[in-house]
C-alpha beads as a LAMMPS data file, in Angstrom:
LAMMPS data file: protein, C-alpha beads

291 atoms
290 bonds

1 atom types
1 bond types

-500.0 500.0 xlo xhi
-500.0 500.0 ylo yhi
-500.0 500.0 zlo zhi

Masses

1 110.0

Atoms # bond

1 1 1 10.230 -10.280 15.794
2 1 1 8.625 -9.141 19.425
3 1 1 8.207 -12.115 21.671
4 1 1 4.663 -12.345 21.501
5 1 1 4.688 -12.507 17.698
6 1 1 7.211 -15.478 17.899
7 1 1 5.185 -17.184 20.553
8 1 1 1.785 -16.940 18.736
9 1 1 3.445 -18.475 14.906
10 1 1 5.005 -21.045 17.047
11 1 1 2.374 -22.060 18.531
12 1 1 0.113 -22.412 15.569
13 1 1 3.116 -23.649 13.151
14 1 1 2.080 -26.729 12.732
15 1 1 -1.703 -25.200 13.587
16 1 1 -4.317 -27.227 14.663
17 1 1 -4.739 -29.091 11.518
18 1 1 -2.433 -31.427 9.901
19 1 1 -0.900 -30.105 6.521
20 1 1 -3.628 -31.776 4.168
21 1 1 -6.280 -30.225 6.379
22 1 1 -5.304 -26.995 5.831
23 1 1 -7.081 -24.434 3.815
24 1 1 -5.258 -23.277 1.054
25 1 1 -6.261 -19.593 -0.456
26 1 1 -5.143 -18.682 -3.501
27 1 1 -4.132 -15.068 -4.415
28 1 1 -2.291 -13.746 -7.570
29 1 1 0.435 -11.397 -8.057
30 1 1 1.686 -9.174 -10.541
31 1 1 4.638 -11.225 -11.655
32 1 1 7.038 -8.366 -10.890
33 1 1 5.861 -8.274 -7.515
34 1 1 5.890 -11.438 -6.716
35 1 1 9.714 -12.194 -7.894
36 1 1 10.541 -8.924 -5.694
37 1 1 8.663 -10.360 -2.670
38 1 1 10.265 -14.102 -3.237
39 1 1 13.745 -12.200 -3.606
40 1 1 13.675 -11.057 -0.485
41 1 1 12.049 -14.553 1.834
42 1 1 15.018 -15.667 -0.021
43 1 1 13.565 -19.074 0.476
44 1 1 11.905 -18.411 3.659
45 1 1 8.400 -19.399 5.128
46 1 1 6.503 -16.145 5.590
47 1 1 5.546 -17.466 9.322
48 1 1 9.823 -18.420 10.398
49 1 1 10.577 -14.782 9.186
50 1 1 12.353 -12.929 12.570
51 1 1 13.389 -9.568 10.512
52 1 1 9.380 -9.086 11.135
53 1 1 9.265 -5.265 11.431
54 1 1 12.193 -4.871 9.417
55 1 1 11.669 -7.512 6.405
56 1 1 9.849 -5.589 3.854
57 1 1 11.498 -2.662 1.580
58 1 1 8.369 -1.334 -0.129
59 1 1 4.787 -0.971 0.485
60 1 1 3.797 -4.084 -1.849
61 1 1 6.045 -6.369 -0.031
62 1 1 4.529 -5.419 2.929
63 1 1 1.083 -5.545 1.953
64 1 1 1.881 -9.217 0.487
65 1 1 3.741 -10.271 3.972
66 1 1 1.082 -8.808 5.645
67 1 1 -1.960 -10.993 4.105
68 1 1 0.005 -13.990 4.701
69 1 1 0.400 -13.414 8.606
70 1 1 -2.230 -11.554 9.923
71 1 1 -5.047 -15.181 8.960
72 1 1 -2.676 -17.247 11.050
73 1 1 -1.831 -14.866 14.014
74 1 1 -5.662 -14.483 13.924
75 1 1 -6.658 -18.390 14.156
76 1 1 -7.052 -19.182 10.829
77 1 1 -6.617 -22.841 9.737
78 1 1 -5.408 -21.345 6.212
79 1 1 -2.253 -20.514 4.185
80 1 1 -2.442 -17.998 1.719
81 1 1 -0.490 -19.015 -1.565
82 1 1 0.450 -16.321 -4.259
83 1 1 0.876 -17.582 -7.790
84 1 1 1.771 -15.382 -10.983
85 1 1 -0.959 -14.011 -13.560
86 1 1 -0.655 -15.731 -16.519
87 1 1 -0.933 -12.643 -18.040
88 1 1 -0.707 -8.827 -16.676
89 1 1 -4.214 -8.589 -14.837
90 1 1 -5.291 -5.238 -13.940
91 1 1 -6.407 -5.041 -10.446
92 1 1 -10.239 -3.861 -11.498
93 1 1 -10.440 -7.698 -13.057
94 1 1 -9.393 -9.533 -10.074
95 1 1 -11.624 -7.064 -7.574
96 1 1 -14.094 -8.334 -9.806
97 1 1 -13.343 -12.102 -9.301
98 1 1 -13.754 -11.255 -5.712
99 1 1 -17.241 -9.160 -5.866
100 1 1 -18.032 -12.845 -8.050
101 1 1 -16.771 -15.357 -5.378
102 1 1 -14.530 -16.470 -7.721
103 1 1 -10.977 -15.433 -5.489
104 1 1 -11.409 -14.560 -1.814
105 1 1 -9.032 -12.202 -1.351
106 1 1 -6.177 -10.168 -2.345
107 1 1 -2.716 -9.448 -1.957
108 1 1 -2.716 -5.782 -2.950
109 1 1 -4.475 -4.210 -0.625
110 1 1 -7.315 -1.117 -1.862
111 1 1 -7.597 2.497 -0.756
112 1 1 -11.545 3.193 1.512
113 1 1 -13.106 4.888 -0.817
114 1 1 -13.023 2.906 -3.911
115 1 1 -15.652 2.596 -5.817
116 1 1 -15.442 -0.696 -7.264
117 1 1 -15.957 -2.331 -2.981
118 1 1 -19.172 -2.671 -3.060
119 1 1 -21.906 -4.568 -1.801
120 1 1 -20.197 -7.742 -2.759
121 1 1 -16.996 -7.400 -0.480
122 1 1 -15.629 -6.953 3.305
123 1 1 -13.137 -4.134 3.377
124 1 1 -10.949 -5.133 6.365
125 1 1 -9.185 -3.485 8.894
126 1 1 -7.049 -0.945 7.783
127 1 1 -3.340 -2.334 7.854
128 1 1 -2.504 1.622 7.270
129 1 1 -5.254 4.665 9.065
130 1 1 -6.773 7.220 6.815
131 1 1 -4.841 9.420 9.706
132 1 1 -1.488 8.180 8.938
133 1 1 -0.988 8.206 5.682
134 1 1 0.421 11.494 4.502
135 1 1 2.127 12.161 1.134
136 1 1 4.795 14.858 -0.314
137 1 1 4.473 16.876 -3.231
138 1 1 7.314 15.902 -5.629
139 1 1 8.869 17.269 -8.292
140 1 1 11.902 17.102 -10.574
141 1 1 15.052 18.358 -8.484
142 1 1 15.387 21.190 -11.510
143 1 1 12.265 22.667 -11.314
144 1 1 13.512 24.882 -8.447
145 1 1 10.963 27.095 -8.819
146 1 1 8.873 24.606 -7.686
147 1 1 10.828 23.575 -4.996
148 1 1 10.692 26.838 -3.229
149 1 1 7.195 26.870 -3.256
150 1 1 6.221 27.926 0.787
151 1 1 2.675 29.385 0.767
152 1 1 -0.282 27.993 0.862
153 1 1 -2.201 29.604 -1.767
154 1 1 0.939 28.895 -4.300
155 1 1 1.037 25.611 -3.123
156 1 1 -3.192 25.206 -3.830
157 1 1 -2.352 26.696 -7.625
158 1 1 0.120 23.956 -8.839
159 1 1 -0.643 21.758 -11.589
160 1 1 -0.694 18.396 -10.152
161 1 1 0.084 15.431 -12.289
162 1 1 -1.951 12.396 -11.830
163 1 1 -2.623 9.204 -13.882
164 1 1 -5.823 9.435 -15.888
165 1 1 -7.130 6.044 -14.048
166 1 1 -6.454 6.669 -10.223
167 1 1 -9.689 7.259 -9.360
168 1 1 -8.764 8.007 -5.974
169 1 1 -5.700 10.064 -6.452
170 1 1 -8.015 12.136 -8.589
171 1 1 -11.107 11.770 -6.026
172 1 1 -8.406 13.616 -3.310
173 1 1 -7.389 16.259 -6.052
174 1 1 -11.218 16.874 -6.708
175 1 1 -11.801 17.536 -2.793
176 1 1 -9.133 19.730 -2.117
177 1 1 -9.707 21.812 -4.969
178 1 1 -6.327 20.803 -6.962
179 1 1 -5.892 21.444 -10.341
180 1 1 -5.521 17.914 -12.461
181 1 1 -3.382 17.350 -14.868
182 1 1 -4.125 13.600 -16.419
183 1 1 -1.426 11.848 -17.881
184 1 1 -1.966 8.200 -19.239
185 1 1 0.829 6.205 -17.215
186 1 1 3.423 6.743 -15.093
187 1 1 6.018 7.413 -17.572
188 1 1 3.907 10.148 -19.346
189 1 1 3.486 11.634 -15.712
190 1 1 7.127 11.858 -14.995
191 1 1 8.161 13.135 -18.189
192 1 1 5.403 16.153 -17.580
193 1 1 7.178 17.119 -14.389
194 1 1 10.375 17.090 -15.902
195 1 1 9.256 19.429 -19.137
196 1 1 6.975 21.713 -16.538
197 1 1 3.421 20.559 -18.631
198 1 1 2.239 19.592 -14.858
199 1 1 4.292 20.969 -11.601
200 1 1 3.851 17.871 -8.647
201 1 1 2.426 14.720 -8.263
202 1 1 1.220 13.062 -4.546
203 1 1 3.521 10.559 -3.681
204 1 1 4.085 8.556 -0.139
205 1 1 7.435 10.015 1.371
206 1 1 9.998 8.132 -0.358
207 1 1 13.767 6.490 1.760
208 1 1 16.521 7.883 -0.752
209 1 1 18.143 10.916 0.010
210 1 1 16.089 14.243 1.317
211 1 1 13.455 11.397 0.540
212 1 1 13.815 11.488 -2.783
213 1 1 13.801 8.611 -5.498
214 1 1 15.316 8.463 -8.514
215 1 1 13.789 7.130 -11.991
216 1 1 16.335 4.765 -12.608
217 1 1 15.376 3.847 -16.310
218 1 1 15.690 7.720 -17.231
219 1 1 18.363 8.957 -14.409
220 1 1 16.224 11.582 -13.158
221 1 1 15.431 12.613 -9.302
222 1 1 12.561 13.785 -7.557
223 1 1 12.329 15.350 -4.293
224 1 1 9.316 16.808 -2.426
225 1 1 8.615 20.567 -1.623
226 1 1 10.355 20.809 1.649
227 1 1 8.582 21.311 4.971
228 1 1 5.446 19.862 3.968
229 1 1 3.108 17.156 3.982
230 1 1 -0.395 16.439 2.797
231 1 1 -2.902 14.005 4.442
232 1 1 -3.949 11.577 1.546
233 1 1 -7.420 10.876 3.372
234 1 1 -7.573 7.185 2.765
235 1 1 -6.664 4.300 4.956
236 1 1 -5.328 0.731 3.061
237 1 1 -7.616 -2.267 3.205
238 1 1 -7.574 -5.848 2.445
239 1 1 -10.651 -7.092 0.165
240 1 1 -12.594 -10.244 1.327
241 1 1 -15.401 -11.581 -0.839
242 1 1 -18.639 -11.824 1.000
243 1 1 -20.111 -14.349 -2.089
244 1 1 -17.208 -16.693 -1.529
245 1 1 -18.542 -19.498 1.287
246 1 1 -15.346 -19.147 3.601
247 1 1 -15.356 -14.799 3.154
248 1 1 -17.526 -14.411 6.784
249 1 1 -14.504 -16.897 8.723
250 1 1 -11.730 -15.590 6.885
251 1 1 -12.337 -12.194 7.370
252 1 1 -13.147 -12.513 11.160
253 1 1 -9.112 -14.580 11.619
254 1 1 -7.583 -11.626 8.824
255 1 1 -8.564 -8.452 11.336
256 1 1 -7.697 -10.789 14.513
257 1 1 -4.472 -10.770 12.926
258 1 1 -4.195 -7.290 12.206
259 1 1 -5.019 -6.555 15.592
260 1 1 -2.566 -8.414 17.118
261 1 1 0.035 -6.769 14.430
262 1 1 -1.356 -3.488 15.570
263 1 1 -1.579 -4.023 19.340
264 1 1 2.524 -5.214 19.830
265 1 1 3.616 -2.197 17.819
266 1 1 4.579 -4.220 14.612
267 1 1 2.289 -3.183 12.099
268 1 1 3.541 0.629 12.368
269 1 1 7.018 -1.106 12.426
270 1 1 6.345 -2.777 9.134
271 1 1 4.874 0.095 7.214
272 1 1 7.759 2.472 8.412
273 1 1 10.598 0.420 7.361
274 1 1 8.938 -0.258 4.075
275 1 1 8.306 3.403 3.606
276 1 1 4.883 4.425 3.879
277 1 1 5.422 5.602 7.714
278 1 1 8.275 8.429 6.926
279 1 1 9.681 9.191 10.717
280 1 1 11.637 12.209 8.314
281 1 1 8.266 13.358 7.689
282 1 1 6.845 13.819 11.312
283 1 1 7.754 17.033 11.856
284 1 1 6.360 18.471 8.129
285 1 1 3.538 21.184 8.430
286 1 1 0.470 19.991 7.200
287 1 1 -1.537 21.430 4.487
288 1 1 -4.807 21.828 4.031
289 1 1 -6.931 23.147 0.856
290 1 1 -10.548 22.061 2.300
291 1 1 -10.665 24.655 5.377

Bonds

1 1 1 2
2 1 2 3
3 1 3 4
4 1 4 5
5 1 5 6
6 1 6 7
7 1 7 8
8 1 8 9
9 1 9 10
10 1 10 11
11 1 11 12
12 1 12 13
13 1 13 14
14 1 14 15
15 1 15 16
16 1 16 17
17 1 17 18
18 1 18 19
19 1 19 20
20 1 20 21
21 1 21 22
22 1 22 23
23 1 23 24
24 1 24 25
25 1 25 26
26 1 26 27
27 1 27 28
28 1 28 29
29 1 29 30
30 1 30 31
31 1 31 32
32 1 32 33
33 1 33 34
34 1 34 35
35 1 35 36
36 1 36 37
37 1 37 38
38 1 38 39
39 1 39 40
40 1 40 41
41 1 41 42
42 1 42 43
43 1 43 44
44 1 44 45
45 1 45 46
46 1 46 47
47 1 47 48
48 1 48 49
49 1 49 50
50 1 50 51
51 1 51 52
52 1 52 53
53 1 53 54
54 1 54 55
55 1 55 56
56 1 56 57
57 1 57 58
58 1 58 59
59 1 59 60
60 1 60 61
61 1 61 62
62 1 62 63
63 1 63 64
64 1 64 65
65 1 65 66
66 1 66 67
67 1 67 68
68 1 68 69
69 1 69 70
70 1 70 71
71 1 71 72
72 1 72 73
73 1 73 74
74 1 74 75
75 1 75 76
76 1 76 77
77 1 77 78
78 1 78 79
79 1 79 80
80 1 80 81
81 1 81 82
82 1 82 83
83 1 83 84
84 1 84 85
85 1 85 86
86 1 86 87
87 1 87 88
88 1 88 89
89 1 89 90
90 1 90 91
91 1 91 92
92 1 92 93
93 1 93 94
94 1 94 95
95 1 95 96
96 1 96 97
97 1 97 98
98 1 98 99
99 1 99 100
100 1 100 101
101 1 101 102
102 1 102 103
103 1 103 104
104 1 104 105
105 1 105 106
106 1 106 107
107 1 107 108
108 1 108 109
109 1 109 110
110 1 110 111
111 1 111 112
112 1 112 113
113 1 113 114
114 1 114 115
115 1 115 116
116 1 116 117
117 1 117 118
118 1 118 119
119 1 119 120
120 1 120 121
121 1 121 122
122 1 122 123
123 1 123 124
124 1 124 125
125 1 125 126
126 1 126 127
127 1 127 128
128 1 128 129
129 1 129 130
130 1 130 131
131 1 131 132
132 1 132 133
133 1 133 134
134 1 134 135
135 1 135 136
136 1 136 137
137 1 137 138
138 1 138 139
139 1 139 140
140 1 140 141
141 1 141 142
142 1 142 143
143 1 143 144
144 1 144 145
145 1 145 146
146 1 146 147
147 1 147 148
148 1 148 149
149 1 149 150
150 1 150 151
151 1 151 152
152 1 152 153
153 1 153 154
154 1 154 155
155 1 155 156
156 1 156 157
157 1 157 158
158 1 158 159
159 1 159 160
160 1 160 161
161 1 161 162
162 1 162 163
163 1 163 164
164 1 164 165
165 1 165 166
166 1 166 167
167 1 167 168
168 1 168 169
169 1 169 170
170 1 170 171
171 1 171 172
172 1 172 173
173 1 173 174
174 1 174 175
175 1 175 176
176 1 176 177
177 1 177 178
178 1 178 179
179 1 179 180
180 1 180 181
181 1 181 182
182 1 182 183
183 1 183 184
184 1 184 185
185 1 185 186
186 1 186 187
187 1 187 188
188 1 188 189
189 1 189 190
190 1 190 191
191 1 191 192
192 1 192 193
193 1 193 194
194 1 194 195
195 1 195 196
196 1 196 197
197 1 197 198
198 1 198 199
199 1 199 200
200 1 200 201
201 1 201 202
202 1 202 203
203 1 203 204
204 1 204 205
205 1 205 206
206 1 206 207
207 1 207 208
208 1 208 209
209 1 209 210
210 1 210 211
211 1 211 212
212 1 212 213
213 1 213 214
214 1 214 215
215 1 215 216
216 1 216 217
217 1 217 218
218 1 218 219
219 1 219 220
220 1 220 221
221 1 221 222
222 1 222 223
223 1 223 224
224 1 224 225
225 1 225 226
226 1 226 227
227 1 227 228
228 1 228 229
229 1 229 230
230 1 230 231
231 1 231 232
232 1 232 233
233 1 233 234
234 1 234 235
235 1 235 236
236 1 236 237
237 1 237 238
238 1 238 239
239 1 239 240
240 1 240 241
241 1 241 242
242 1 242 243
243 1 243 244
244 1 244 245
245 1 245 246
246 1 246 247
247 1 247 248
248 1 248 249
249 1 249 250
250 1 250 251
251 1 251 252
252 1 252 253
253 1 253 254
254 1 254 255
255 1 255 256
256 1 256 257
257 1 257 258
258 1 258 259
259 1 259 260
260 1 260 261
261 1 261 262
262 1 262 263
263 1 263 264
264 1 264 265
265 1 265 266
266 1 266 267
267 1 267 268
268 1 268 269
269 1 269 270
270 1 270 271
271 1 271 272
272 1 272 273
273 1 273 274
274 1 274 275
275 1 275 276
276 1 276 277
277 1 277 278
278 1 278 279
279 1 279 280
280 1 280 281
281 1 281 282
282 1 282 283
283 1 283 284
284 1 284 285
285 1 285 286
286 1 286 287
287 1 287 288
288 1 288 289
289 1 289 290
290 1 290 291
């Protein structure tokens, strides 16, 4: 953790307010995600972490540490507290219960252009720039047809895979002129790679091998078209109710936060280590379908 980082939780670890005074916000998680995210503060308080940069291993994680720093660094009186869903919640119901009031913000953060942030909610920040976030083309490692896919044009006429639901994973396909190819959930997606019914699907640049990752339930790899990279479009936000009374205060401490994060080099440190920043990827030629 930088110096200034460390400085800044000490000084507000006990806060200005005594621990009944403070503000408690509660936020649910996916139960998954939330035993992944306590597996690795192994017991930890969020704000005494010092692997800062280094501490999360996937983009969730780091979305989840990120929501629970970025209040305090920015003045906030407040602790956010995840609990588990009683039951699976799809994310559409609990943006709802934010557009209502009823929850003031979330853990997961949301892409810009999604349609369900409307007039209701604050879209902070971004924790990750529209300009930064770039994504391979990936495919099964035996489709090497695929694989040695170079031009541009060949590139534009692959059938891309892409859950029926992702709005904005189908918004991008729909601006760049990609052919869709829906598929109902993930595993249906994967298993269309791997029997050539769809060719690719968009995926942030991946930490295994030749950034690959490997399906571990079925055994099967996939690795991206080498040598390129295409922009996704669409920075990551945090969602902050504006119905909810404290959404105005908390928002103003959350992008503080995020600022500071941003400022000492951290928040670019966070995102690359869990992933979504590829350094591997740097150097990839970008495509483009729109010009």
């Amino acid at each position: 953790m930088s110096r200034l980082i460390c400085a800044a939780l000490l000084a507000l670890l006990p806060f200005s307010a005594t621990a009944d005074e403070l503000k408690i916000i509660r936020s649910q998680l996916n139960r998954g995600n939330l035993l992944d995210y306590e597996r690795l503060l192994n017991g930890r308080d969020p704000l005494e972490v010092e692997d800062f940069g280094a501490f999360a291993d996937n983009r969730m994680v780091a979305e989840h540490f990120i929501l629970q720093i970025a209040p305090v660094l920015g003045g906030c009186d407040c602790r956010v507290v995840y609990e588990p869903y009683d039951v699976e919640t799809p994310h559409a119901r609990t943006i709802q219960q934010i557009r209502e009031g009823a929850t003031l913000t979330h853990g997961v953060a949301g892409f810009s252009d999604d349609s369900r942030y409307r007039d209701d909610v604050w879209l902070s920040d971004p924790i990750l720039s529209a300009d930064d976030f770039y994504v391979g083309l990936y495919t099964h490692d035996a489709r090497a047809e695929v694989l040695a896919t170079e031009d541009d044009e060949d590139l534009k006429n692959l059938r891309y895979a892409v859950g029926r639901h992702w709005e904005i994973d189908n918004l991008v396909l729909e601006r760049n002129g990609l052919t869709a190819i829906p598929a109902d959930n993930w595993e249906s997606l994967v298993q269309m790679i791997i029997r050539g019914r769809a060719d690719v699907v968009m995926q942030p640049f991946q930490t295994g091998p030749g950034m690959s990752f490997e399906e571990i339930a079925i055994g099967e790899t996939f690795l991206p078209i080498p040598g390129v990279k295409m922009k996704f479009g669409q920075g990551r936000h945090f969602v902050v109710s504006k119905t909810h009374p404290d959404g105005e205060a908390f928002l103003a401490a959350l992008n503080q936060g995020i600022k500071i994060l941003q400022q000492d080099g951290l928040l670019n440190e966070i995102m690359t280590n869990a992933g979504v920043v590829n350094p591997n990827a740097e150097d990839l030629r970008v495509i483009s379908f729109t010009e």
